[in-house]
C-alpha positions as CSV (number, residue, x, y, z in Angstrom):
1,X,74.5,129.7,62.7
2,X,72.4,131.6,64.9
3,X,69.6,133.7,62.9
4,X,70.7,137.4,63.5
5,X,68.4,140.3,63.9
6,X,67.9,142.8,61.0
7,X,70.1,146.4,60.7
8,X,66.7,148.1,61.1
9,X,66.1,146.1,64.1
10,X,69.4,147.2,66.1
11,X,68.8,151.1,64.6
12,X,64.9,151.4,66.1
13,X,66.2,150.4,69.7
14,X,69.4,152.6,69.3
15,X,66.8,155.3,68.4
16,X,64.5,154.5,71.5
17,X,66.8,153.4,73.6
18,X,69.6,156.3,73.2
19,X,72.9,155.8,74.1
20,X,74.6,156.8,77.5
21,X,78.5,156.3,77.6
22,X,78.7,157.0,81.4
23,X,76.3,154.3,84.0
24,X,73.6,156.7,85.4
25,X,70.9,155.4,87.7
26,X,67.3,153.9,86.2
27,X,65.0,156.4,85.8
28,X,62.0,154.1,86.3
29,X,63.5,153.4,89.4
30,X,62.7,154.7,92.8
31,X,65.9,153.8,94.4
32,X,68.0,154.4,91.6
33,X,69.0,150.9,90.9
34,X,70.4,148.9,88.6
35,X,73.4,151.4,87.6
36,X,72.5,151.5,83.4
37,X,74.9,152.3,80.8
38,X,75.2,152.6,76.7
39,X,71.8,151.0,75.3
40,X,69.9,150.4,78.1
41,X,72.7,147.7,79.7
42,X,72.3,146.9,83.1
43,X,74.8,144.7,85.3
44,X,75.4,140.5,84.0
45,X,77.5,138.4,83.3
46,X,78.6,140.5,79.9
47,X,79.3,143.6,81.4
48,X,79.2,144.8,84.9
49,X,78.3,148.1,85.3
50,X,79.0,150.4,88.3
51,X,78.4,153.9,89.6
52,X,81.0,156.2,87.8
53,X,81.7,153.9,84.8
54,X,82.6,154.9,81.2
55,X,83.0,152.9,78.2
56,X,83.6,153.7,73.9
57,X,80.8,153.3,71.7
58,X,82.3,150.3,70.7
59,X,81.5,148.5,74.1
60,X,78.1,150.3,73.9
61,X,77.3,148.6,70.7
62,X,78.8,145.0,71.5
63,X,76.3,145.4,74.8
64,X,73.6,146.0,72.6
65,X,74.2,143.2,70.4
66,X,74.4,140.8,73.1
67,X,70.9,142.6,75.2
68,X,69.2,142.1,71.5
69,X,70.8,138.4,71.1
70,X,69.4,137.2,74.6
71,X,66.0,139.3,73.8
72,X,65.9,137.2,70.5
73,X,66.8,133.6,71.8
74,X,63.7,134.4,74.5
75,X,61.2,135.0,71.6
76,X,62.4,132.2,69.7
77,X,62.6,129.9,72.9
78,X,58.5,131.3,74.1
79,X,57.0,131.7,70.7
80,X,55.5,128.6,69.5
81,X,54.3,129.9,66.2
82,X,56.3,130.7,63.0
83,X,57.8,134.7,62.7
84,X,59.1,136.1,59.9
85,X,62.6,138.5,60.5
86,X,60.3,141.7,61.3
87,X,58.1,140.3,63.7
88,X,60.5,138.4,65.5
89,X,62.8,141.9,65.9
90,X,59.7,143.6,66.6
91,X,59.1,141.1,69.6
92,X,62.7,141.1,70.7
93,X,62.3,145.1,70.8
94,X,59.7,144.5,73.4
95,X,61.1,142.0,75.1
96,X,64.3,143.7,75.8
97,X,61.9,146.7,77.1
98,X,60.0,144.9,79.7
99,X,61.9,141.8,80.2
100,X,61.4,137.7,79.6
101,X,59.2,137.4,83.3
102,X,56.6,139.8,81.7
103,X,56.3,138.8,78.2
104,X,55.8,134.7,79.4
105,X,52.7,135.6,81.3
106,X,51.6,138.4,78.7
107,X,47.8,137.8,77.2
108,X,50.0,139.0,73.5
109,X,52.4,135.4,74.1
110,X,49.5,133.4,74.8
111,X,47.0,135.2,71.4
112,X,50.0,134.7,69.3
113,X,51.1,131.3,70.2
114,X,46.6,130.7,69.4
115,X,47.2,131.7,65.9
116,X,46.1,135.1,66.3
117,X,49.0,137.1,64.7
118,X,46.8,140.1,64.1
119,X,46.2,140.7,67.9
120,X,49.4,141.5,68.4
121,X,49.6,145.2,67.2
122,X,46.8,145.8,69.6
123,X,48.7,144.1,72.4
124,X,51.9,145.8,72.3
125,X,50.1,149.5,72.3
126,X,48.5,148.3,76.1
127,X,52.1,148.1,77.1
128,X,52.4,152.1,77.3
129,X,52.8,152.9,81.1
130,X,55.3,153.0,83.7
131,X,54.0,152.7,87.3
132,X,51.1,153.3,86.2
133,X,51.1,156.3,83.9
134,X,51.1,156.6,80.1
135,X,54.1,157.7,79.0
136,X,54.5,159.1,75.5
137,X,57.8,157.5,75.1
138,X,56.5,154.1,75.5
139,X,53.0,154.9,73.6
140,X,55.7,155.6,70.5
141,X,58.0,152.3,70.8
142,X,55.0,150.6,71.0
143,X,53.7,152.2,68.0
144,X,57.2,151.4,66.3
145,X,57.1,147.9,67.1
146,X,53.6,147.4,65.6
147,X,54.9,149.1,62.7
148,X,57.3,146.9,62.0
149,X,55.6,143.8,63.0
150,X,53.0,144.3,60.6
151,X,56.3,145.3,57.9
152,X,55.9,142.8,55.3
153,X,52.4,141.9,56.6
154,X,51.5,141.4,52.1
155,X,53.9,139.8,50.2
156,X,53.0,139.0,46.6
157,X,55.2,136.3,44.7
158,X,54.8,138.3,41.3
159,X,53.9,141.6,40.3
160,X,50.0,142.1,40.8
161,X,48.5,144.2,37.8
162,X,46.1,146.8,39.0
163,X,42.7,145.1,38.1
164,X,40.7,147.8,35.6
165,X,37.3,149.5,37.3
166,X,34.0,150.0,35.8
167,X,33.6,153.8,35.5
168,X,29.8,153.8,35.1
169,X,30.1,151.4,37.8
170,X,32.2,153.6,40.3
171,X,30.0,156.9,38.9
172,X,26.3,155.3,40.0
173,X,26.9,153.9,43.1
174,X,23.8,153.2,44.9
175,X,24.7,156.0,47.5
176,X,25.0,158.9,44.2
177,X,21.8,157.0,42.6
178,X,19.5,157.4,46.0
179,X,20.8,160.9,46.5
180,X,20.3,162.1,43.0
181,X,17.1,160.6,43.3
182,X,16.0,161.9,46.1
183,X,16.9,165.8,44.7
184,X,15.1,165.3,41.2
185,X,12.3,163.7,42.9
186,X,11.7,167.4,45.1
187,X,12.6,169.1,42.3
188,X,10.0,167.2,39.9
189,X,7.5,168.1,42.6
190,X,8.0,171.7,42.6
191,X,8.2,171.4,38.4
192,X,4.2,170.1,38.4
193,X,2.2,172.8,37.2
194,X,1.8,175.1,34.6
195,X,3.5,178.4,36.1
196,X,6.4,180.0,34.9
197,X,8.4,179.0,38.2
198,X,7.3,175.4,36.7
199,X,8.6,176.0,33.7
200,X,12.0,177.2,34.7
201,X,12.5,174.4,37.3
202,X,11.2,171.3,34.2
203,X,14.0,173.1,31.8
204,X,16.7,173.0,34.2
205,X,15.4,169.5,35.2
206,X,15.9,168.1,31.2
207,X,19.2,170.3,31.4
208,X,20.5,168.5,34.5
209,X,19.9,165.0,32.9
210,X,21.6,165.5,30.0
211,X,24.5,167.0,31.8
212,X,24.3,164.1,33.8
213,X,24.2,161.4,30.6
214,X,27.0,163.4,29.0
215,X,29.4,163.0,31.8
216,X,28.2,158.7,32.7
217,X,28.9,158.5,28.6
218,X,32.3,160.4,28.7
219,X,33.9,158.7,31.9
220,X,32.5,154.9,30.2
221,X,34.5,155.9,27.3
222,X,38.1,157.1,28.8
């Protein structure tokens, strides 16, 4: 039985995609060409598709299922590498986008067929332009399919406890320690002497460090 794609899968390129029940010409062509209808469908052997053509939602959907299908049998057929159900709808999103010629000779095929699973995010958001120029449709998809590439990217057999911190550890990190050093250490400076101005400054100085002990002491013992 052949491995179908996720629900999600099939609802993120509805959403991108949108659905047109009447063929109107490619907008990312010049000439107008191929005619396009429901999902994205151009002209094959499933469906012809002519200038003036209608067809239900149901024929929209059953297009879609086989674009997808073909999409997916292309990234199982070019990917040499294990994919879990996310990635591989996230690839047969893209591939369906830009088409099987593209994606064999893409620098994203030949990373993740290295090993290199985490290049791919980064791959897909250089595919953002049409002749050319970025366009904020394509900068989203692309963000889409990364987001669901990277889906179940952790995956813990069990429940994983929450491991308990060191308060006194998290309170004096060396950052807090070199900057509360640094004040009492101006402050100590301006404290020598026998003044009154002295005086003040060494009382608030004792002050400060008991404050100080009292709150280390009171978050160690929560």
């Amino acid at each position: 039985m052949a491995r179908r794609l996720l629900p999600e899968i099939v609802d993120h390129v509805k959403r991108f995609e949108g659905c047109r029940l009447t063929a109107y010409p490619d907008p990312g062509s010049k000439n107008g060409e191929p005619w396009t209808i429901g999902y994205g469908h151009t002209s094959d052997k499933f469906m012809a598709v002519r200038r003036g053509m209608t067809i239900s939602q149901a024929q929209a959907d059953a297009a879609l299922e086989h674009d997808l299908g073909e999409a997916a049998d292309i990234v199982d057929r070019l990917v040499k590498v294990p994919l879990n159900d996310w990635q591989r709808g996230a690839l047969a999103s893209f591939v369906l986008n830009i088409g099987e010629g593209q994606f064999s000779g893409s620098t994203l095929l030949r990373k993740l067929n290295a090993g290199n699973y985490d290049a791919v995010p980064g791959e897909l958001a250089r595919w953002n332009k049409n002749d050319g120029k970025v366009m904020k449709g394509l900068v989203n998809r692309r963000a889409a399919e990364a987001g669901l590439w990277v889906r179940t990217s952790f995956v813990a057999s069990n429940t994983v406890p929450a491991a308990p911190g060191n308060p006194v550890r998290e309170l004096l990190t060396p950052e807090r320690i070199t900057a509360a050093g640094g004040l009492l250490g101006g402050a100590a400076s301006l404290a020598s002497g026998n003044g009154p101005v002295q005086i003040a400054v060494a009382v608030c100085l004792v002050a400060a460090a008991v404050v100080i002990g009292f709150l280390v002491v009171r978050k160690a013992t929560r």
